[in-house]
Jmol script that loads the backbone (N, CA, C; Angstrom):
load data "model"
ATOM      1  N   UNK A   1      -9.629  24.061  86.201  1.00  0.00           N
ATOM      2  CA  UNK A   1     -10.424  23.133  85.431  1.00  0.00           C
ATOM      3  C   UNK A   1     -11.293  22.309  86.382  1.00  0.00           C
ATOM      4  N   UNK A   2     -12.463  22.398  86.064  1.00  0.00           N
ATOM      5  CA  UNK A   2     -13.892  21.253  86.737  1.00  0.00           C
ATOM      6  C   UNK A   2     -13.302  19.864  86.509  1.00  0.00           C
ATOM      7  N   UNK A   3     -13.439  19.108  87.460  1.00  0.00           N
ATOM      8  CA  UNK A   3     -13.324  17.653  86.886  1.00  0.00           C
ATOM      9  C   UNK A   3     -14.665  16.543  87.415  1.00  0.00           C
ATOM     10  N   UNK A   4     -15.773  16.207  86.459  1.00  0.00           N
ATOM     11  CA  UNK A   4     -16.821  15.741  87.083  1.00  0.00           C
ATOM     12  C   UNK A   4     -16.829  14.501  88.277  1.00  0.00           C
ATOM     13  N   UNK A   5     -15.711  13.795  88.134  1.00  0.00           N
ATOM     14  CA  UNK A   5     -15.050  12.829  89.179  1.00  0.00           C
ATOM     15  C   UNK A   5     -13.762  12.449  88.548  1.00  0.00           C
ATOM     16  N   UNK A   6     -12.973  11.970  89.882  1.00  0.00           N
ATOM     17  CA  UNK A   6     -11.501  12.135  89.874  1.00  0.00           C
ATOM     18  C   UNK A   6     -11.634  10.369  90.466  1.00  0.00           C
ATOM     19  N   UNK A   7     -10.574   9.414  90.030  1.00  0.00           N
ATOM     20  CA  UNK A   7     -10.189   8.099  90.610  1.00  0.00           C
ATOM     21  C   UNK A   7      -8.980   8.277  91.439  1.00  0.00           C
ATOM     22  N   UNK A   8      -8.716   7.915  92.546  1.00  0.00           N
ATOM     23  CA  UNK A   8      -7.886   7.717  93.435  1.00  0.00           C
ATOM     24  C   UNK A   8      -6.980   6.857  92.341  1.00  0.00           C
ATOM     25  N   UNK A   9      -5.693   6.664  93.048  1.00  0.00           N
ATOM     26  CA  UNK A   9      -4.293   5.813  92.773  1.00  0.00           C
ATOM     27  C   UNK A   9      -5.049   4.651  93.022  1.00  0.00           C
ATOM     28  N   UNK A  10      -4.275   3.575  92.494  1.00  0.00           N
ATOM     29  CA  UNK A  10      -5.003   2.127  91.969  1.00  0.00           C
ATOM     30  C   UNK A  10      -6.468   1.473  92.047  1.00  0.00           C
ATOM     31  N   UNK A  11      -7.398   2.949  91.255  1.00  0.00           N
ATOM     32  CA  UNK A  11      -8.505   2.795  91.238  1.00  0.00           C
ATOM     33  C   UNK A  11      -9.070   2.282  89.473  1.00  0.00           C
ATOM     34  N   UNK A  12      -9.670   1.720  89.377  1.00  0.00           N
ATOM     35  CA  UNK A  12     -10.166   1.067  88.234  1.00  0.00           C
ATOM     36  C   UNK A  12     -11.560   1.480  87.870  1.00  0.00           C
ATOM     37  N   UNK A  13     -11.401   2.146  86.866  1.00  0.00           N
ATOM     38  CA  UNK A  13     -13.240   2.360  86.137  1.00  0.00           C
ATOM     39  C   UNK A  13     -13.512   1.790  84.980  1.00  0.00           C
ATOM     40  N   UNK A  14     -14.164   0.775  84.779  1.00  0.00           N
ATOM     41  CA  UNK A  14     -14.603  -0.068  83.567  1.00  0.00           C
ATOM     42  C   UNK A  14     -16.224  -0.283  83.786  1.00  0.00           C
ATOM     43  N   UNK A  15     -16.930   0.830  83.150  1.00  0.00           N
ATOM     44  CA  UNK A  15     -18.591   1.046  83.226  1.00  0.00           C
ATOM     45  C   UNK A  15     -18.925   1.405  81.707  1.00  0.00           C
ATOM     46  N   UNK A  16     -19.884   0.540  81.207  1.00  0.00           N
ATOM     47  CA  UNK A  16     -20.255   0.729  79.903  1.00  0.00           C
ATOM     48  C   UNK A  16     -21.864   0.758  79.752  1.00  0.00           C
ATOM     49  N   UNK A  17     -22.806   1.952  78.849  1.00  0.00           N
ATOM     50  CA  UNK A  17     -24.198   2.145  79.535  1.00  0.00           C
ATOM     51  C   UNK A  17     -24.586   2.354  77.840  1.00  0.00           C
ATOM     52  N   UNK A  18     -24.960   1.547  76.958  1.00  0.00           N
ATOM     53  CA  UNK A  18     -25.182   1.675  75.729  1.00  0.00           C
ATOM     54  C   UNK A  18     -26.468   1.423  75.206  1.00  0.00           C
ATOM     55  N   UNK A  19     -26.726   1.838  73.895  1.00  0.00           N
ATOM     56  CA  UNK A  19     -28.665   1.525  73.670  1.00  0.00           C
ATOM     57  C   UNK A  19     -28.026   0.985  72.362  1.00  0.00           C
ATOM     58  N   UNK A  20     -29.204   0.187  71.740  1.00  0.00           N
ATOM     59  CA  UNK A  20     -28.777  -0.970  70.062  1.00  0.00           C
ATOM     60  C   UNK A  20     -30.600  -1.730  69.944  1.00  0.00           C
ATOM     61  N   UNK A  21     -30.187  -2.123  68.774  1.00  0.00           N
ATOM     62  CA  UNK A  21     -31.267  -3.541  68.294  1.00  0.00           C
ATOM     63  C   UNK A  21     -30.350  -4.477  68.811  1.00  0.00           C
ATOM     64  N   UNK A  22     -31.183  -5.453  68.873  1.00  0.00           N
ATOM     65  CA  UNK A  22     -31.451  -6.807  68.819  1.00  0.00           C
ATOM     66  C   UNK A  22     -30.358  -7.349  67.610  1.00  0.00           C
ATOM     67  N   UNK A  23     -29.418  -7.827  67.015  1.00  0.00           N
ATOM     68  CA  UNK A  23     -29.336  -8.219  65.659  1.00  0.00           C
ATOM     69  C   UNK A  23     -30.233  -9.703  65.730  1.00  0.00           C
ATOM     70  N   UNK A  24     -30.425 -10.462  66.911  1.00  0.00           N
ATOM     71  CA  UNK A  24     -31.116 -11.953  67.044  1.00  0.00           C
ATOM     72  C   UNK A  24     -31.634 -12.210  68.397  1.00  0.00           C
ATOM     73  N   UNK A  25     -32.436 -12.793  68.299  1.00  0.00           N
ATOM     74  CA  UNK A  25     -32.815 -13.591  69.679  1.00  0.00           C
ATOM     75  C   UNK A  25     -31.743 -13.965  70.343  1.00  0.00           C
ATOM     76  N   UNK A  26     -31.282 -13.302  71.743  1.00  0.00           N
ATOM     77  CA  UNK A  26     -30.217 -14.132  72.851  1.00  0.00           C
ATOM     78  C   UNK A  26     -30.310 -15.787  72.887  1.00  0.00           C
ATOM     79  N   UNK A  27     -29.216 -16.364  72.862  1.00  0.00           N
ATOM     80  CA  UNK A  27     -28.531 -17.575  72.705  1.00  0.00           C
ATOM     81  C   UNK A  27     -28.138 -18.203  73.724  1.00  0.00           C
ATOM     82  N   UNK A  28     -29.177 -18.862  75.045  1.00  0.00           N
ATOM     83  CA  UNK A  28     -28.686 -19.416  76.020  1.00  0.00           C
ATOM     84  C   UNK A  28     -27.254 -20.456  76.002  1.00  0.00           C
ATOM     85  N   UNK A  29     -26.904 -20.190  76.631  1.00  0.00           N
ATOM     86  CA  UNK A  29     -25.568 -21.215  77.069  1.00  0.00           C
ATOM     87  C   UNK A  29     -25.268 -21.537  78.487  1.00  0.00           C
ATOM     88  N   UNK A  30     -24.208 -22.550  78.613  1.00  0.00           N
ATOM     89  CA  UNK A  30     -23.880 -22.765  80.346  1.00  0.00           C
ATOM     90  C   UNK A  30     -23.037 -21.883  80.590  1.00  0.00           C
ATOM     91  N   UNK A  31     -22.639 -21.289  81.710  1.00  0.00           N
ATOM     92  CA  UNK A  31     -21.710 -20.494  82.591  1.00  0.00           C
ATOM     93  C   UNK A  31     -21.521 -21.003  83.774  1.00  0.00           C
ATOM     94  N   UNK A  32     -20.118 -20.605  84.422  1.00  0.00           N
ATOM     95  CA  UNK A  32     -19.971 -20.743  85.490  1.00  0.00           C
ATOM     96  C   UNK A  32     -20.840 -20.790  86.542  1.00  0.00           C
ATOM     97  N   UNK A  33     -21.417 -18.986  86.548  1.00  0.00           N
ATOM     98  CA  UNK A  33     -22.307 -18.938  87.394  1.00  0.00           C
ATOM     99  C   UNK A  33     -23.797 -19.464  87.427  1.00  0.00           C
ATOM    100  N   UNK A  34     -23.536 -20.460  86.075  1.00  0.00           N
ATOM    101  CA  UNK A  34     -25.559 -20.737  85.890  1.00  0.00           C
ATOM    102  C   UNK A  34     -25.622 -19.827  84.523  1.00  0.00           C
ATOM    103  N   UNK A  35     -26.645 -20.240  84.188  1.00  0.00           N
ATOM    104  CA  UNK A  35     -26.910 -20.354  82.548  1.00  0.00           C
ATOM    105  C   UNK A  35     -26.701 -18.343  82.192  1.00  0.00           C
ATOM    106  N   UNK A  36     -26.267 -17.950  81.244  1.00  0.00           N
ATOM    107  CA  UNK A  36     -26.244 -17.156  80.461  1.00  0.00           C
ATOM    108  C   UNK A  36     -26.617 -16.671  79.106  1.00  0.00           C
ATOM    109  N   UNK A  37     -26.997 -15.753  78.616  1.00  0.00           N
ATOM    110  CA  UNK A  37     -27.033 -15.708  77.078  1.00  0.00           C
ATOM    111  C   UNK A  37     -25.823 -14.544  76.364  1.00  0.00           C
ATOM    112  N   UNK A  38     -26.027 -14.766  75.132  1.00  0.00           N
ATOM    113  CA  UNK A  38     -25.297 -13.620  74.426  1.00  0.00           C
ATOM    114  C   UNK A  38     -26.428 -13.754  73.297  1.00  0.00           C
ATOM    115  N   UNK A  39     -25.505 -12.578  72.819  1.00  0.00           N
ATOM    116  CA  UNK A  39     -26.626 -11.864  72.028  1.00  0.00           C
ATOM    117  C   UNK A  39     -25.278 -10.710  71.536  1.00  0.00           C
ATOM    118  N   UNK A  40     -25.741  -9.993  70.411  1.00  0.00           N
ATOM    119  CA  UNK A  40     -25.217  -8.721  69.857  1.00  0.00           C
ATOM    120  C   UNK A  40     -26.300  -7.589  69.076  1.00  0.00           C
ATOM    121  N   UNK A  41     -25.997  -6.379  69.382  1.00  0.00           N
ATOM    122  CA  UNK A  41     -26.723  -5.390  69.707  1.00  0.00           C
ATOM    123  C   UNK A  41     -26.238  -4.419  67.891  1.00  0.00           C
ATOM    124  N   UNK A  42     -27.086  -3.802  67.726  1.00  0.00           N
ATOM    125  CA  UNK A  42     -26.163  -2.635  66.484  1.00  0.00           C
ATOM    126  C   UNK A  42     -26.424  -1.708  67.533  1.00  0.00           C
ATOM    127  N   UNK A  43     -25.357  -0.591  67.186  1.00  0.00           N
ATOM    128  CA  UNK A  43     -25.412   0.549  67.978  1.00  0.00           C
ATOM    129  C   UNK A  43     -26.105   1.666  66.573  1.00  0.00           C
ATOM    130  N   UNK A  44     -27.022   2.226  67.870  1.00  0.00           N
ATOM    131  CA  UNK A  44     -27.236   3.506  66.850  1.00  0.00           C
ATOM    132  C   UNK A  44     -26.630   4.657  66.071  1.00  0.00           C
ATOM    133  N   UNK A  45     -25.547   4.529  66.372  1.00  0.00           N
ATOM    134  CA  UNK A  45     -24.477   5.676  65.656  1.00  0.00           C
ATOM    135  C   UNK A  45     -24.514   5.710  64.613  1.00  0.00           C
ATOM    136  N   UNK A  46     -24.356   6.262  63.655  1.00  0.00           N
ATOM    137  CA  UNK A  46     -23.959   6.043  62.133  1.00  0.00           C
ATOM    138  C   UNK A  46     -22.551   5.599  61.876  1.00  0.00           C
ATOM    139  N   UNK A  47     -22.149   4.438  60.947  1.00  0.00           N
ATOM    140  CA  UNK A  47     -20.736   4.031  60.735  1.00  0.00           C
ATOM    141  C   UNK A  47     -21.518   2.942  59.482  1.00  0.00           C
ATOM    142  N   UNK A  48     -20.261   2.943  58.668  1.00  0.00           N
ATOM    143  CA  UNK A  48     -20.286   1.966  57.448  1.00  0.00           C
ATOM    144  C   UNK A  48     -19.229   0.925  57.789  1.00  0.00           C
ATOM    145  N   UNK A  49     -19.569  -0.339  57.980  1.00  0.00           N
ATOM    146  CA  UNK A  49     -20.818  -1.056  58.319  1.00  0.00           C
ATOM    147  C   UNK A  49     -21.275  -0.925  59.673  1.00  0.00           C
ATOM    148  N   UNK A  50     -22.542  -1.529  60.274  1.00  0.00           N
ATOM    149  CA  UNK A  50     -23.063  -0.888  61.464  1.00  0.00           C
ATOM    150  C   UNK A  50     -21.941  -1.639  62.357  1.00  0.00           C
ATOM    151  N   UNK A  51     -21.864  -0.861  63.409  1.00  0.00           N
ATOM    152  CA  UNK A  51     -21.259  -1.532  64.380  1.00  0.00           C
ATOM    153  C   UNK A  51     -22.341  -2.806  65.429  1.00  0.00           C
ATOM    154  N   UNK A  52     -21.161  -4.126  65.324  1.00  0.00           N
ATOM    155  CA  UNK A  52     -22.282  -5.010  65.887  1.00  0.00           C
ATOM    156  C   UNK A  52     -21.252  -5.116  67.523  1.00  0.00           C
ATOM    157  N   UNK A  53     -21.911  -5.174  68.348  1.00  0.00           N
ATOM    158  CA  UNK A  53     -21.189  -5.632  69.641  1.00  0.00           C
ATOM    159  C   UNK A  53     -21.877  -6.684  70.432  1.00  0.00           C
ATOM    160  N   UNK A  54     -21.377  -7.426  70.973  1.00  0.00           N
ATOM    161  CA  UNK A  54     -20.801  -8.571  71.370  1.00  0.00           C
ATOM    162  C   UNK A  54     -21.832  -8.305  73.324  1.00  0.00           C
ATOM    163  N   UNK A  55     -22.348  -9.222  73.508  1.00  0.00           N
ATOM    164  CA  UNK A  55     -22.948  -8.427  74.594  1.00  0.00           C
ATOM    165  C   UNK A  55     -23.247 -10.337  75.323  1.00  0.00           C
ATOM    166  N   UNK A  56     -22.560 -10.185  77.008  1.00  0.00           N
ATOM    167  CA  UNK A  56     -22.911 -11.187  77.478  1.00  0.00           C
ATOM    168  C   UNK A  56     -24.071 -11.146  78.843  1.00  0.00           C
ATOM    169  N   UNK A  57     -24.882 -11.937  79.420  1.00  0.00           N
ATOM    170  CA  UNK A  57     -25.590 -11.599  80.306  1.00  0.00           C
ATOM    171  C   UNK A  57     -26.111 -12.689  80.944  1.00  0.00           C
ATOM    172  N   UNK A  58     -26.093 -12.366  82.365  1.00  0.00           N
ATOM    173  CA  UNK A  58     -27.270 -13.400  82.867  1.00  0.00           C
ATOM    174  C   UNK A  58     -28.271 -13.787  83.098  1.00  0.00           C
ATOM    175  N   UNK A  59     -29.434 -14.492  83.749  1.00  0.00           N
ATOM    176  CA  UNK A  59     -30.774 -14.546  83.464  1.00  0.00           C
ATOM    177  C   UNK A  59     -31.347 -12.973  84.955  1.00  0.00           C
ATOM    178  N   UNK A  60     -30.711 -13.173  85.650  1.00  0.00           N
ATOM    179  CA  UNK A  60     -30.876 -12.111  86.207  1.00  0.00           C
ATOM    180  C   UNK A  60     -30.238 -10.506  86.383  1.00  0.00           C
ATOM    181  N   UNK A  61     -30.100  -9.990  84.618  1.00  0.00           N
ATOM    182  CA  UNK A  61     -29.364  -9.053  84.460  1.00  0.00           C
ATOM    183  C   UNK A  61     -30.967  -8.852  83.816  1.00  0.00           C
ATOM    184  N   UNK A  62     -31.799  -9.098  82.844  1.00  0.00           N
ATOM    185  CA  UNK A  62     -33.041  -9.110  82.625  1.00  0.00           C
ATOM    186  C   UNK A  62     -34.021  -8.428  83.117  1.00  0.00           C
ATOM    187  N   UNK A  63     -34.088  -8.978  84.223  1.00  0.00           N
ATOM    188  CA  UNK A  63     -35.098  -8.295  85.695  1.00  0.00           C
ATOM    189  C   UNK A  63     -36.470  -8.331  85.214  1.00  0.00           C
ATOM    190  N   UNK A  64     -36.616  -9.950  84.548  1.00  0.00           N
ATOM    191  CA  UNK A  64     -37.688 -10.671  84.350  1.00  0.00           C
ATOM    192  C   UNK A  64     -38.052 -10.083  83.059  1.00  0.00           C
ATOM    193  N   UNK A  65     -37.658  -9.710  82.529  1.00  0.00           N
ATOM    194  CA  UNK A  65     -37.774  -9.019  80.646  1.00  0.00           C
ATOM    195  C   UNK A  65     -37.265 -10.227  79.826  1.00  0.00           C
ATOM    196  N   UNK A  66     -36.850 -11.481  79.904  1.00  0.00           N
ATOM    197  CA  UNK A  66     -35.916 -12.141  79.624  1.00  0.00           C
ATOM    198  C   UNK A  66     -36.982 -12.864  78.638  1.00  0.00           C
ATOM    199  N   UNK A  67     -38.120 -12.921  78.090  1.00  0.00           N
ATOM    200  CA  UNK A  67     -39.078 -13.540  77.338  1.00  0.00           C
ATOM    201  C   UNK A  67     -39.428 -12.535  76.101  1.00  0.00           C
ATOM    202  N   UNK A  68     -39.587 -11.055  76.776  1.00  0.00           N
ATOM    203  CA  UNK A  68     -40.376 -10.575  75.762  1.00  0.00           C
ATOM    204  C   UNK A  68     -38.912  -9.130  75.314  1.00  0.00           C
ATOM    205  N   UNK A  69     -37.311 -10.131  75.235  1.00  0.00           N
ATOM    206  CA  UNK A  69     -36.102  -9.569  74.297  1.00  0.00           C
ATOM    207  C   UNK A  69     -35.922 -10.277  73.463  1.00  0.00           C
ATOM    208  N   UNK A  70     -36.042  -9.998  72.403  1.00  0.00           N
ATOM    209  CA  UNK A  70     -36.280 -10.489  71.161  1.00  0.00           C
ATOM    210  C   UNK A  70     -35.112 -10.101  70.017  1.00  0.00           C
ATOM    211  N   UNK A  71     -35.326 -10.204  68.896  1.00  0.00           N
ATOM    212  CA  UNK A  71     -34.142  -9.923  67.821  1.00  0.00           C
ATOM    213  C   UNK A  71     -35.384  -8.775  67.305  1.00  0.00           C
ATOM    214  N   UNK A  72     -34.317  -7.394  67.038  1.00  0.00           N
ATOM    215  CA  UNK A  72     -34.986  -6.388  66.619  1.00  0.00           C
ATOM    216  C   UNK A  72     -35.957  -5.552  67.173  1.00  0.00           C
ATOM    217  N   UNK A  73     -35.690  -5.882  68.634  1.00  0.00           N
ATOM    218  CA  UNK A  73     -35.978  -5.152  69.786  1.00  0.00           C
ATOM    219  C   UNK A  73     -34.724  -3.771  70.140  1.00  0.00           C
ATOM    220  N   UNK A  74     -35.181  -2.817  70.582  1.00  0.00           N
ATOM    221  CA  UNK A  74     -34.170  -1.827  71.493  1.00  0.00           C
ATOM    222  C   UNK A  74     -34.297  -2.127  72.938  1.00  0.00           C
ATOM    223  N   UNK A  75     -32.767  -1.899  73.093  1.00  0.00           N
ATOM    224  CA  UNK A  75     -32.418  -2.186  74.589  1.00  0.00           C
ATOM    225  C   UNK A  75     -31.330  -1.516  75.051  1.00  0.00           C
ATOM    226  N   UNK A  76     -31.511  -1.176  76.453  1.00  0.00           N
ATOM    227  CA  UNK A  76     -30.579  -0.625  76.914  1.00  0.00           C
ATOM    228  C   UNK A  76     -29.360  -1.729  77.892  1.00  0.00           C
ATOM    229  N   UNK A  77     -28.338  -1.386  77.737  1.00  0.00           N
ATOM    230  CA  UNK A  77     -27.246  -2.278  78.599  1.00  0.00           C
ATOM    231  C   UNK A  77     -26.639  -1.739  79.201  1.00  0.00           C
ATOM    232  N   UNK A  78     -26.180  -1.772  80.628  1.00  0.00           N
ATOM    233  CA  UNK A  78     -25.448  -1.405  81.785  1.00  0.00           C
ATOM    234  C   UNK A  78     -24.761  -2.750  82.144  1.00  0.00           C
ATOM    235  N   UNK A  79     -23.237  -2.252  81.626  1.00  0.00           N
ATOM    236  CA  UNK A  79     -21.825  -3.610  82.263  1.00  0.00           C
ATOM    237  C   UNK A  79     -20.789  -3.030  82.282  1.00  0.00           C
ATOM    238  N   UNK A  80     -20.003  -4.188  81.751  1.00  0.00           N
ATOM    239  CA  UNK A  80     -17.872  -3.501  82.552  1.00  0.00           C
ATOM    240  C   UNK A  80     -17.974  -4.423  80.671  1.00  0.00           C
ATOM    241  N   UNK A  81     -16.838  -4.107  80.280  1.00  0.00           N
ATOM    242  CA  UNK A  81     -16.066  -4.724  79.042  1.00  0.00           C
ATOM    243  C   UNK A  81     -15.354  -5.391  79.596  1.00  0.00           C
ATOM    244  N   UNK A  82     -15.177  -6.662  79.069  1.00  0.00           N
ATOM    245  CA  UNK A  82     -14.492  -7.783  79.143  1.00  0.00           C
ATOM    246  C   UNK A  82     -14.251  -8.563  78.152  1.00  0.00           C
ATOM    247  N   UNK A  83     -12.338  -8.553  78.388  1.00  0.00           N
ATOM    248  CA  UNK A  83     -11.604  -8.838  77.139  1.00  0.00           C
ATOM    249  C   UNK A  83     -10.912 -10.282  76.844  1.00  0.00           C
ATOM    250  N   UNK A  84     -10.642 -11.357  76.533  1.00  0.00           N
ATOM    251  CA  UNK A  84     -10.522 -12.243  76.328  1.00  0.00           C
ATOM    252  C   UNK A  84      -8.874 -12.462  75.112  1.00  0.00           C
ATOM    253  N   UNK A  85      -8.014 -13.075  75.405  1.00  0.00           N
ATOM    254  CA  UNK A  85      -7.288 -13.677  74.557  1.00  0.00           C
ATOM    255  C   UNK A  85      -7.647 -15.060  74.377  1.00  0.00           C
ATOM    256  N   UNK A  86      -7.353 -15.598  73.139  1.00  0.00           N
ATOM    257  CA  UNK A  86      -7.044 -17.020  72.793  1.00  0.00           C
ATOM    258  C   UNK A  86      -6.619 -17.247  71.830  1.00  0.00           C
ATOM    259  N   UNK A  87      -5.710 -18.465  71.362  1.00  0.00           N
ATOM    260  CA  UNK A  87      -5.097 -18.767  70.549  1.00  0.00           C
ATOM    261  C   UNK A  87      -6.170 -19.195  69.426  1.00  0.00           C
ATOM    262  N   UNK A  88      -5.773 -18.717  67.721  1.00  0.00           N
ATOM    263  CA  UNK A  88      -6.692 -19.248  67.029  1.00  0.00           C
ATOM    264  C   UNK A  88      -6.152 -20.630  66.304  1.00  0.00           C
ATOM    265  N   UNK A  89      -6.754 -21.473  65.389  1.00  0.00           N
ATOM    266  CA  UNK A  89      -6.249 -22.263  64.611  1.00  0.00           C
ATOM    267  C   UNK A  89      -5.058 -22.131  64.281  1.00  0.00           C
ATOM    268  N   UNK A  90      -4.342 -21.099  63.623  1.00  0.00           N
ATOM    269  CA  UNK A  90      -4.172 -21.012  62.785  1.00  0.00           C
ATOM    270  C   UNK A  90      -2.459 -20.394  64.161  1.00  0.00           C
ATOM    271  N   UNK A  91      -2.613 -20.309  65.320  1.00  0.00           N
ATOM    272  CA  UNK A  91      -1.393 -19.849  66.120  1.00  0.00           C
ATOM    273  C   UNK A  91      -1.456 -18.507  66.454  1.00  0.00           C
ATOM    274  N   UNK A  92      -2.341 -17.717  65.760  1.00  0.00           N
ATOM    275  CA  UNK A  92      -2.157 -16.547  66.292  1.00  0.00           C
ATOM    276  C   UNK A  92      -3.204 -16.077  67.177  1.00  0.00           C
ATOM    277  N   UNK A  93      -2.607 -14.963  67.984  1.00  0.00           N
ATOM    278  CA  UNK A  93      -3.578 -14.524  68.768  1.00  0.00           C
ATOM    279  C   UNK A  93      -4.543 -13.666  68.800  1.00  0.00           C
ATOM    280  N   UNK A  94      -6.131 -13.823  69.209  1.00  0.00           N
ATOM    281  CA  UNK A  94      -6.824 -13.430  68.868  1.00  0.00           C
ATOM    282  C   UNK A  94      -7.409 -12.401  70.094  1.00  0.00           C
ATOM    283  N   UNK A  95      -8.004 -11.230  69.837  1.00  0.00           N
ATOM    284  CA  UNK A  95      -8.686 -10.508  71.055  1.00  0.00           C
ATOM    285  C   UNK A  95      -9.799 -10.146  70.967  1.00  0.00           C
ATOM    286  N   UNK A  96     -10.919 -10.801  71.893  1.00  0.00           N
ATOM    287  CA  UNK A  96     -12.605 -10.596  71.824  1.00  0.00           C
ATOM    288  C   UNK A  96     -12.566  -9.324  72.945  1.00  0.00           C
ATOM    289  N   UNK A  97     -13.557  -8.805  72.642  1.00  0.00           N
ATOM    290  CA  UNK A  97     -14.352  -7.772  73.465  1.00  0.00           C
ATOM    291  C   UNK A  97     -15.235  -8.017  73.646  1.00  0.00           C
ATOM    292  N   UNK A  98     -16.515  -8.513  74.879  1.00  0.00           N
ATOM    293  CA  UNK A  98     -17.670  -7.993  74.731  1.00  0.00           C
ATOM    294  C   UNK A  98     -18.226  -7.302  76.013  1.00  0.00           C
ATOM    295  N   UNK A  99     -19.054  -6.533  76.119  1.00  0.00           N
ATOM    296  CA  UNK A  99     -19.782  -5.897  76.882  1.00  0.00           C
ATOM    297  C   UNK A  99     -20.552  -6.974  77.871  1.00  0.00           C
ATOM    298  N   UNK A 100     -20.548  -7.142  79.312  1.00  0.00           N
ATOM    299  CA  UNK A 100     -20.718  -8.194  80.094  1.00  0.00           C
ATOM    300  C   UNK A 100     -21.925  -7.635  81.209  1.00  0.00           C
ATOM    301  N   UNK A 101     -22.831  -7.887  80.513  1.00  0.00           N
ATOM    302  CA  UNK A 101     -24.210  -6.759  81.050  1.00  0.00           C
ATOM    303  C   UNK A 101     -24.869  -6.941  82.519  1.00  0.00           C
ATOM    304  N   UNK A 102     -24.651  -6.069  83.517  1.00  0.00           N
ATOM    305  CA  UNK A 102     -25.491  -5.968  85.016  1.00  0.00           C
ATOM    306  C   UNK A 102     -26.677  -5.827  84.500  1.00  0.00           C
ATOM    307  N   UNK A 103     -27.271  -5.072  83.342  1.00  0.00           N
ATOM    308  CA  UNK A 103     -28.757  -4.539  82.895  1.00  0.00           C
ATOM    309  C   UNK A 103     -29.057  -4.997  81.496  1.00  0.00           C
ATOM    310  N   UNK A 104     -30.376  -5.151  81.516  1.00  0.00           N
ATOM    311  CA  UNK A 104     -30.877  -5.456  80.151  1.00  0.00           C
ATOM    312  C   UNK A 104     -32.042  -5.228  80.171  1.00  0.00           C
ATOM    313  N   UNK A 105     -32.351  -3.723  79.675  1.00  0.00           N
ATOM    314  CA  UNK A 105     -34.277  -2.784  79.608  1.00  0.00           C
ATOM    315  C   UNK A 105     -34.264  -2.838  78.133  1.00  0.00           C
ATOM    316  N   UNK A 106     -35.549  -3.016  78.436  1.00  0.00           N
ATOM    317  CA  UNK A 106     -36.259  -2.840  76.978  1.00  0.00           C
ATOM    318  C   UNK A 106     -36.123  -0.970  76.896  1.00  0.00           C
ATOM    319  N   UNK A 107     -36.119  -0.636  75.653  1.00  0.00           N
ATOM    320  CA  UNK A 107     -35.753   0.720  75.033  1.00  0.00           C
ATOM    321  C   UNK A 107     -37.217   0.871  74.451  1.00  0.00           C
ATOM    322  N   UNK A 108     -37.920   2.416  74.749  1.00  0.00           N
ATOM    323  CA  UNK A 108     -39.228   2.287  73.506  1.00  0.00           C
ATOM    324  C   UNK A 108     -40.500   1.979  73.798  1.00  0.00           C
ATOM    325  N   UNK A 109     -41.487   2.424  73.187  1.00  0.00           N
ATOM    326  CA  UNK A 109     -43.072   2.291  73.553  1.00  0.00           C
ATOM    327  C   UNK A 109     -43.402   1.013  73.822  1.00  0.00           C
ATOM    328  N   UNK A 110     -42.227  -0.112  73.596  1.00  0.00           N
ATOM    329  CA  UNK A 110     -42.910  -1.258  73.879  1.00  0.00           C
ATOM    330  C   UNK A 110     -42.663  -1.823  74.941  1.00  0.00           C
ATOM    331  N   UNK A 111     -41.453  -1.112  75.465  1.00  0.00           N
ATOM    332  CA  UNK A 111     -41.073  -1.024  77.030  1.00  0.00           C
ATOM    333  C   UNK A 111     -41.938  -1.316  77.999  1.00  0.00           C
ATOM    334  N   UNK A 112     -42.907  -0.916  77.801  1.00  0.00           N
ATOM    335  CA  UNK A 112     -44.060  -0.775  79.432  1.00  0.00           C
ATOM    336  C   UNK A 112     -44.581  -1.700  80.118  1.00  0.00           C
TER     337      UNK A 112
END
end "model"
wireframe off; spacefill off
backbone 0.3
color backbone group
């Protein structure tokens, strides 16, 4: 059997490379490292209801595109998933996912 790549013993692969809309204009906030946005993407797949994901980024994950990403734009994202516990109101525990983006290209003729 071919194997296209193999991970060594206590090797870790968490790489996620996805295309979506816009569902809204990215939502600056503070971060650790200096300001960030989120934003959530539909994926193009077909599923009832669309799948929305959860997508975080920094101002220099952009690569100066960071004006003209918009809501209802296509884009492409290159990150790692990153998972989050916290307690909700209510005591129980809750688990976020979102996609934590190195990249953020515009997708599409309007790309250029």
């Amino acid at each position: 059997m071919t194997r296209l790549f193999e991970l060594g013993e206590g090797s870790h692969l968490n790489s996620v490379w996805l295309e979506g809309t816009l569902v809204a204009d990215p939502v600056e906030v503070p971060g650790e490292g200096g300001p960030s946005c989120r934003f959530a993407i539909v994926s193009p797949w077909a599923s009832d209801p669309p799948s929305e994901i959860a997508i975080e980024a920094t101002a220099s994950a952009f690569d100066g595109n960071r004006s003209r990403i918009r809501g209802g734009r296509r884009v492409r994202i290159i990150g790692r998933l990153r998972q989050r516990r916290r307690a909700g109101d209510d005591g129980q525990i809750r688990n976020e996912v979102a996609v934590v983006s190195e990249l953020v290209e515009l997708v599409g003729p309007e790309a250029g």
